[in-house]
VOGU-3710 file (C-alpha; in Angstrom, 3 decimals, decimal comma):
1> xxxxxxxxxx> 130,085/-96,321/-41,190  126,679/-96,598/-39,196  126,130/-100,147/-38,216  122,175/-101,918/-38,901  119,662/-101,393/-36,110  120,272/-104,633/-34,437  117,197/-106,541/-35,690  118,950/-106,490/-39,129  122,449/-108,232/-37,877  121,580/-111,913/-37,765
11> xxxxxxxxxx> 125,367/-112,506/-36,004  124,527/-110,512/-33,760  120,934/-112,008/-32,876  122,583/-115,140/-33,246  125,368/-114,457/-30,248  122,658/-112,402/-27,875  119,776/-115,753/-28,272  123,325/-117,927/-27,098  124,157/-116,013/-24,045  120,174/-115,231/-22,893
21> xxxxxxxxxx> 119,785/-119,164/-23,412  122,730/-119,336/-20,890  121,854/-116,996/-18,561  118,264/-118,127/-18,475  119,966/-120,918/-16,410  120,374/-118,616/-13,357  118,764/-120,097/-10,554  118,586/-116,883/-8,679  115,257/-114,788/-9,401  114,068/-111,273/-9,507
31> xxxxxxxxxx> 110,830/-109,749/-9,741  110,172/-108,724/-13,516  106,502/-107,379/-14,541  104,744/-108,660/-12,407  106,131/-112,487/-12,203  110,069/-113,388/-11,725  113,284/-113,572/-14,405  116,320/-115,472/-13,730  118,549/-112,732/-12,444  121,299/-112,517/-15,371
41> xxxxxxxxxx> 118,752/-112,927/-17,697  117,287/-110,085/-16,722  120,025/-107,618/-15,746  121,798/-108,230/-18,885  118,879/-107,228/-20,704  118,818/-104,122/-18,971  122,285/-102,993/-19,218  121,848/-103,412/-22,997  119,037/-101,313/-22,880  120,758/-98,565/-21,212
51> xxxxxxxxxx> 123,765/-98,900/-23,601  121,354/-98,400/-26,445  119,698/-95,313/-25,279  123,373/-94,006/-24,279  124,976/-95,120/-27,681  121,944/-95,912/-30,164  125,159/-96,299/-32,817  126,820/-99,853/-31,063  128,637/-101,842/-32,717  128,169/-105,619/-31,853
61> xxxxxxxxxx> 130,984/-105,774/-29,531  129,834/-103,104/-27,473  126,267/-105,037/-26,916  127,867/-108,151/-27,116  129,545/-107,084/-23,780  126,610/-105,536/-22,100  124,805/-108,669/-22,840  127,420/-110,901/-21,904  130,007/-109,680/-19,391  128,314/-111,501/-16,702
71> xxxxxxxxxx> 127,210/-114,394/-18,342  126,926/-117,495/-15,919  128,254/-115,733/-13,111  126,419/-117,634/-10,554  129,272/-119,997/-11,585  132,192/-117,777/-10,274  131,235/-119,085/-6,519  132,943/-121,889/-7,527  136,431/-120,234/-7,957  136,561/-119,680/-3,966
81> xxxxxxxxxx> 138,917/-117,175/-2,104  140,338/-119,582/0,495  142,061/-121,441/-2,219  144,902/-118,595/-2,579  147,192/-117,215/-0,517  145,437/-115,070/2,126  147,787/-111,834/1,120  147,813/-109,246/-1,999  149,179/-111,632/-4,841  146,843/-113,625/-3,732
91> xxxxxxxxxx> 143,832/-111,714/-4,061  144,705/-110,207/-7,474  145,723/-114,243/-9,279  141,626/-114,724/-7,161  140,366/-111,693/-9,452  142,520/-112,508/-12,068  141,122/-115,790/-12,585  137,177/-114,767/-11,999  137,841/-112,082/-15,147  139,275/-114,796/-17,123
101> xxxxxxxxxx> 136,717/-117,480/-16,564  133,958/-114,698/-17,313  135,961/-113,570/-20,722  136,383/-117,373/-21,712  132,742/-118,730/-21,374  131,627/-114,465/-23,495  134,657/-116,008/-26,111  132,475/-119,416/-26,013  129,841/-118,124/-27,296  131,061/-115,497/-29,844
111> xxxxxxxxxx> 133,101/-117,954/-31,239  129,762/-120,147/-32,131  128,178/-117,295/-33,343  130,896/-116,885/-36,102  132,464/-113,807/-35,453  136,524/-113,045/-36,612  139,799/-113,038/-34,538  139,727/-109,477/-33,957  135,952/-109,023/-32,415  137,152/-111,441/-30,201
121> xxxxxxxxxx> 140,449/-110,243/-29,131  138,752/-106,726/-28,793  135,263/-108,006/-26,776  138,774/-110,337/-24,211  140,632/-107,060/-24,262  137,564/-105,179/-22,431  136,625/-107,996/-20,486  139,925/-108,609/-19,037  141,423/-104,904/-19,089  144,352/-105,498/-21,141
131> xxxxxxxxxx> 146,923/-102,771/-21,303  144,109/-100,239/-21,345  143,651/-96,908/-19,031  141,698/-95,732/-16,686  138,706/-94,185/-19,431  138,146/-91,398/-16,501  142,170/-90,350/-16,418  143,302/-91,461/-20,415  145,878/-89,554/-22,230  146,861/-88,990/-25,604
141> xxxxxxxxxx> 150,109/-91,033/-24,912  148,111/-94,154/-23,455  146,718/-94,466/-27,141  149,657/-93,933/-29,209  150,701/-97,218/-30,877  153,944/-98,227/-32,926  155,118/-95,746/-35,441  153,734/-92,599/-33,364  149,928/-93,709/-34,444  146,914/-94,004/-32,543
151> xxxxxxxxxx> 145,716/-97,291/-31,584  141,855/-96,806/-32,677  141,332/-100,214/-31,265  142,627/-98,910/-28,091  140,395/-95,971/-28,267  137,454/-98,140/-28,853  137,993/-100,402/-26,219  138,273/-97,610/-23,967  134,640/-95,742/-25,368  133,040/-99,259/-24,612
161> xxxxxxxxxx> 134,618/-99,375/-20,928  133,162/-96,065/-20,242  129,689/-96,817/-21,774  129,696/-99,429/-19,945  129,941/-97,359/-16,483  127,741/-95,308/-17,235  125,151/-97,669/-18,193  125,913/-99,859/-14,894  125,984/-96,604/-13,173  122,101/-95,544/-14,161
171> xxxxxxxxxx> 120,976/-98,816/-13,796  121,527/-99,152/-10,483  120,062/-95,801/-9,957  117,192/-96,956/-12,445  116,485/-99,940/-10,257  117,813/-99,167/-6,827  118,070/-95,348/-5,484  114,413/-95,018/-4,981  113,609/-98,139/-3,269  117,395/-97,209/-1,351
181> xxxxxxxxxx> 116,020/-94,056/-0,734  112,614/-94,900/0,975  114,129/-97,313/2,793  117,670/-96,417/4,149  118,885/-92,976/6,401  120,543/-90,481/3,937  123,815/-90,664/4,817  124,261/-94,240/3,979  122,554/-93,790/0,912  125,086/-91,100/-0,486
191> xxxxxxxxxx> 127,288/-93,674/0,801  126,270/-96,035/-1,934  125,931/-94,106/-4,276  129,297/-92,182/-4,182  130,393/-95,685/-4,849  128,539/-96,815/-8,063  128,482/-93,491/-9,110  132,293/-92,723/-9,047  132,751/-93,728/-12,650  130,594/-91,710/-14,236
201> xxxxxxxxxx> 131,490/-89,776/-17,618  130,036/-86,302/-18,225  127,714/-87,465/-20,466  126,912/-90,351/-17,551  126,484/-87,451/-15,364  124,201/-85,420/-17,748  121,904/-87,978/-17,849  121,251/-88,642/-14,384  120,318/-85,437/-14,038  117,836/-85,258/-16,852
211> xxxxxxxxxx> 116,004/-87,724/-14,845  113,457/-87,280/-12,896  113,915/-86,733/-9,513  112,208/-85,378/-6,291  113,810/-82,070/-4,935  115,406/-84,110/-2,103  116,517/-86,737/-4,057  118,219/-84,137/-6,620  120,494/-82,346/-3,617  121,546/-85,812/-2,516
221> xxxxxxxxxx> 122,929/-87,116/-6,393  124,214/-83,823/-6,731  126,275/-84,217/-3,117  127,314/-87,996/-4,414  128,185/-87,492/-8,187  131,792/-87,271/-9,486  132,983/-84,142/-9,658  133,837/-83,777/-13,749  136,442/-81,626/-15,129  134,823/-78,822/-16,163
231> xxxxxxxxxx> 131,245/-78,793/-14,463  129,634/-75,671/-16,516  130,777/-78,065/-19,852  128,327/-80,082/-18,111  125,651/-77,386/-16,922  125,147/-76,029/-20,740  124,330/-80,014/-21,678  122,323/-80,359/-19,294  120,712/-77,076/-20,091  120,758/-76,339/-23,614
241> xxxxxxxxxx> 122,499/-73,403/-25,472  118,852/-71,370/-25,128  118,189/-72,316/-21,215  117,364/-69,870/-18,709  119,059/-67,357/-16,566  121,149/-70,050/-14,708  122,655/-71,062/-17,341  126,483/-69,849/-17,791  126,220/-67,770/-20,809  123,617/-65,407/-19,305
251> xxxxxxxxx> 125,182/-61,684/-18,859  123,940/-61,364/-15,384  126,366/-64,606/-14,333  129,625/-63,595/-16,700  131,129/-63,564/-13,308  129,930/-66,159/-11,847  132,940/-69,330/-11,363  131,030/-72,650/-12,633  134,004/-74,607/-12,328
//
């Protein structure tokens, strides 16, 4: 079933007014329009933005998260690194704990708001990675549940992880690879980029490339971006079945490898 646009889910409303009210706290500031936003105030908004233009179909737990997975993070300096061991345990019981803190003060707040057991357990799953696979590299077998079933749950929470890289993934482009661009030699730049780009999905990866970019700009994301599983699955999205003579299905390419 189609969920209501989100103006017309007052739980919903309810839960995003909570965490912006939180997050309005940040004391760190970035230029918005003109004058300055707390930081997670505005990022937040942002990412839920770019969820909604990737997904216009979200359920509440999927905004929920963009809205809130880094809700009071300025407070995480306050779980410092020198107080475990200096080795690998260590480090992971340091993340550990950061993921935790973040999914407690998101279950805070949907709690208030009024939402049931199983919102929650599904928004803590995502937030702290329970038990689910990489969204890039999952199986058929990582979603099978008891009786031979799939674990639709499971399957969700791994749709939201993934629209949730992507939209992180064109934000950063959104608000960062120009001014990167401009600013820093090319090499570093692809540098960057091969980073926040490397969890792109295909349909991540389609829509960078819908966007606007100069020709130089276009060589370097296509050097940087993650290279998909089939690339002319890609090409022909990108494209469109009617495109022009590039495109895979013309007779004068028929033997011409895409992949």
């Amino acid at each position: 079933m189609t969920p209501d646009p989100p103006a017309q889910r007052p739980q919903l409303e309810k839960v995003i007014a909570l965490i912006d009210e939180v997050n309005a706290q940040d004391p760190t500031k970035v230029p918005v329009d003109g004058g300055s936003a707390p930081y997670r105030l505005a990022y937040s908004r942002w990412l839920t933005e770019w969820v909604q233009r990737l997904d216009p179909k979200a359920s509440d737990e999927l905004l929920i998260l963009a809205r809130g997975k880094s809700i009071e993070s300025w407070q995480l300096s306050q779980i410092k690194r020198d107080d475990y061991a200096p080795n690998t345990p260590g480090l992971r019981q340091w993340e550990m704990d950061r993921k935790k803190w973040l999914a407690n003060r998101l279950l805070t707040v949907v709690k208030e708001a009024g939402y049931d057991v199983s919102t929650q357990a599904l928004i803590e799953n995502v937030m702290m990675g329970k038990n689910l696979p990489d969204p890039r590299d999952v199986r058929k077998y990582d979603l099978i549940g008891t009786l031979g079933m799939v674990d639709f749950k499971k399957l969700q929470a791994v749709c939201m992880i993934q629209t949730l890289d992507d939209a992180e993934a064109l934000l950063f482009l959104e608000k960062n690879f120009e001014e990167m661009f401009n600013r820093m030699p090319a090499d570093e730049v692809a540098t960057v980029c091969k980073r926040e780009l490397s969890r792109l999905s295909q349909n991540g990866i389609v829509t960078v490339l819908k966007q606007r970019w100069s020709p130089v700009q276009q060589r370097l994301l296509q050097k940087v971006l993650p290279v998909p599983f089939k690339f002319a699955d890609i090409m022909m999205d990108v494209e469109g079945v009617a495109a022009a003579s590039t495109h895979p299905g013309d007779w004068r390419y028929a033997n011409f490898d895409y992949d």
